[in-house]
C-alpha positions, 0 to 999 in steps of 0.5 A: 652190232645193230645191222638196221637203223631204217624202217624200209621207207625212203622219201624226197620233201621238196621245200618251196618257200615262196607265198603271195603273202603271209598268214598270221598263224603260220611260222613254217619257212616261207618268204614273199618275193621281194619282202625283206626276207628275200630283198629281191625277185627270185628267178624259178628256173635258177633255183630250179637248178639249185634243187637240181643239184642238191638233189645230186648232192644227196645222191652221192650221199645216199644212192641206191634208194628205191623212192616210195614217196615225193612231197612238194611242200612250202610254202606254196608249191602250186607257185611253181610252174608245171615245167619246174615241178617236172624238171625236179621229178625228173631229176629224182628219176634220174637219181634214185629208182622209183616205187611203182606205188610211188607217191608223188604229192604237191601242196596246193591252195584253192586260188583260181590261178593255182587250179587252172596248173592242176592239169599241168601237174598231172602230166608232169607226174604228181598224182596227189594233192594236198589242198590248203582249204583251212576252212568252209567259212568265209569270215574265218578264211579272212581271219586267218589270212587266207586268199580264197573264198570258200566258192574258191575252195570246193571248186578246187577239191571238186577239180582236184577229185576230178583230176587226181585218184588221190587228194587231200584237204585241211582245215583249221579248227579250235579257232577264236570264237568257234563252237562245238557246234558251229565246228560239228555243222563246218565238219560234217560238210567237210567230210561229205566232199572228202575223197578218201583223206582229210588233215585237221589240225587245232589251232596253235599259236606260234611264237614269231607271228601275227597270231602270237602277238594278238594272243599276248595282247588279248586281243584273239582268246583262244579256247581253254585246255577242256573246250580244246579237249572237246574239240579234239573228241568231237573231231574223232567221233564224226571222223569214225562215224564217217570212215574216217578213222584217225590214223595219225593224230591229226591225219584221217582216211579211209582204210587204204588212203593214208598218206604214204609221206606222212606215215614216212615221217612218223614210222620214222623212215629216211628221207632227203629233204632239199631247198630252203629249210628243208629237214632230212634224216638219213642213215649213213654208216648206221648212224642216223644224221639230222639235216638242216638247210639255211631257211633264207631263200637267197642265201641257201641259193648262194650256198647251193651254188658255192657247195652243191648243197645248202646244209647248215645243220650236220648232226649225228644223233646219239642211240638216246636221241634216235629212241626220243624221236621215234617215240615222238613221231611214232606215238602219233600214230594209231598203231603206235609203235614197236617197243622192240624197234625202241630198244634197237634204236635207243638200246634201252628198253622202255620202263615197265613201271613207267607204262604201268603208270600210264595205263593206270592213267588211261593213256596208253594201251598195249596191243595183241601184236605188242605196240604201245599206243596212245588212247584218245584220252592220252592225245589231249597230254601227248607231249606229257606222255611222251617226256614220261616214256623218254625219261 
């Protein structure tokens, strides 16, 4: 009988949907008020209430938690005001005890309306923010639909650095019509005004957005698999030589400034996720159960209201499937994982023959203290080594 299904980690993601406006690379749940998707203004501190009471919704599913990290993502959460990001908090506090090293992070972009609240989130309790920079050039921010001005963007980082102990930027690289070079000279700067973290992700394009219907028509080209492959080693080389080595493929910090909610999700941890199309995965009864809620804002309200939760999706997963996404999300990490932890999770033991193979390849390695974890040459195939792991 396995005892433990957990990896020790609990976290609350709070999803807020809400945007000015939406980018054309972007096909996270989000929704501008009054846009069709909504049909009508929303009223923050009704749906306040509805996180509210999901939040004890989940309580009662999972109490006795000790929370290790809070994320308030979207969306654009710095839409929210102070008063409703500390009545969520409050609540979890209420609810759940709280880390001591909790990790209290709000996605934020660079507008002057958003920094001026900076302060207010503070006091209300976030003691980290994740900053939607995407860019330090102005003719890419417009490109990707962005609001702000790259002046905008390094007063917010700066701002932020003053404010909070713990920040975070991104960027958007392997862009249409980007250079090697052009990106080495963008990163550099980026790496010189980081506090300790810093998100890179390539370019990718979604179906269901603006991008994917340029990119069917030809009328963005993007880079090849090799210049995308330039892109990624450029990235890691100047990430090393500054400090920040990768710790999750897309994810670089100095030593001891990872991001406790992203190293949640990738070592595979529990956690609730609560507002209009948020994911959770919770263990209850020692089966892991995959969470879904309705992604149309108005509608999840309505739900919430009717049911005390807004749950569409109430999944077990089989041992089989718990052991595919753990080496889903755990291969994505510079540590990779532990095939024993597999074999607990999937009861099956990964194929000898089958690592051989990719180590053969150069895409894998094994560790003095027994993880398995991808190489920087395996990164550039990693959906491949991983449907070979999983077969």
């Amino acid at each position: 009988m396995i005892s433990n299904r957990a990896n020790g980690l609990f976290g609350i993601y709070v999803h807020w949907p809400f945007c000015l406006h939406k980018c054309p690379y972007c096909d996270f749940n989000s929704h501008v008020p009054n846009s069709r998707s909504i049909g009508a203004a929303f009223d923050e501190r009704e749906f306040v209430e509805s996180y509210i009471n999901e939040l004890r919704h989940f309580a009662k599913i999972k109490p006795n938690e000790i929370v290790n990290s809070i994320f308030f993502g979207g969306g654009t959460p710095s839409l929210m005001s102070p008063q409703a990001v500390g009545a969520i908090l409050d609540e979890i506090a209420l609810l759940w005890s709280i880390d001591e090293n909790v990790e209290i992070t709000l996605e934020a972009n660079p507008t002057s309306v958003e920094v001026a609240r900076f302060k207010g989130y503070k006091a209300a309790g976030v003691n980290r923010l994740s900053i939607g920079v995407q860019s330090l050039r102005q003719e890419p921010l417009k490109a990707l639909g962005r609001n702000h001005s790259v002046s905008e963007a390094k007063s917010a980082v700066a701002i932020a650095q003053s404010i909070f102990e713990r920040s975070s930027f991104d960027l958007i690289y392997a862009r249409p019509d980007q250079s090697l070079d052009e990106w080495r000279v963008e990163l550099n700067e980026a790496l010189d005004m980081a506090g300790g973290h810093i998100s890179l992700y390539q370019l990718t394009i979604e179906q269901g957005t603006r991008f994917f219907d340029l990119h069917r028509d030809k009328k963005i080209i993007m880079p090849d698999a090799d210049l995308s492959a330039d892109f990624y080693q450029l990235t890691a080389q100047l990430c090393n030589e500054a400090g920040y080595p990768a710790y999750e493929i897309s994810n670089h910090a100095m030593v001891g400034e990872e991001s406790i909610h992203n190293l949640l999700y990738w070592r595979y941890g529990e956690y609730v996720g609560i507002g209009p199309g948020a994911h959770g995965r919770l263990i209850i009864d020692n089966i892991r159960h995959a969470f879904a809620n309705e992604k149309l804002p108005q509608e999840w309200h309505k739900k919430v209201y009717a049911n005390g939760h807004g749950l569409v999706t109430d999944d077990k997963l089989t041992w089989e499937e718990e052991g595919d996404e753990l080496l889903l999300m755990g291969l994505r990490l510079s540590e990779g994982i532990d095939p024993k932890r597999f074999e607990m999770l999937s009861g099956r033991s990964l194929s000898a023959h089958q690592i051989k193979d990719l180590q053969g390849y150069g895409f894998v390695e094994q560790l003095n203290n027994g993880f398995l974890r991808v190489t920087e040459s395996g990164f550039n195939v990693l959906d491949a080594v991983v449907a070979d792991l999983a077969a």
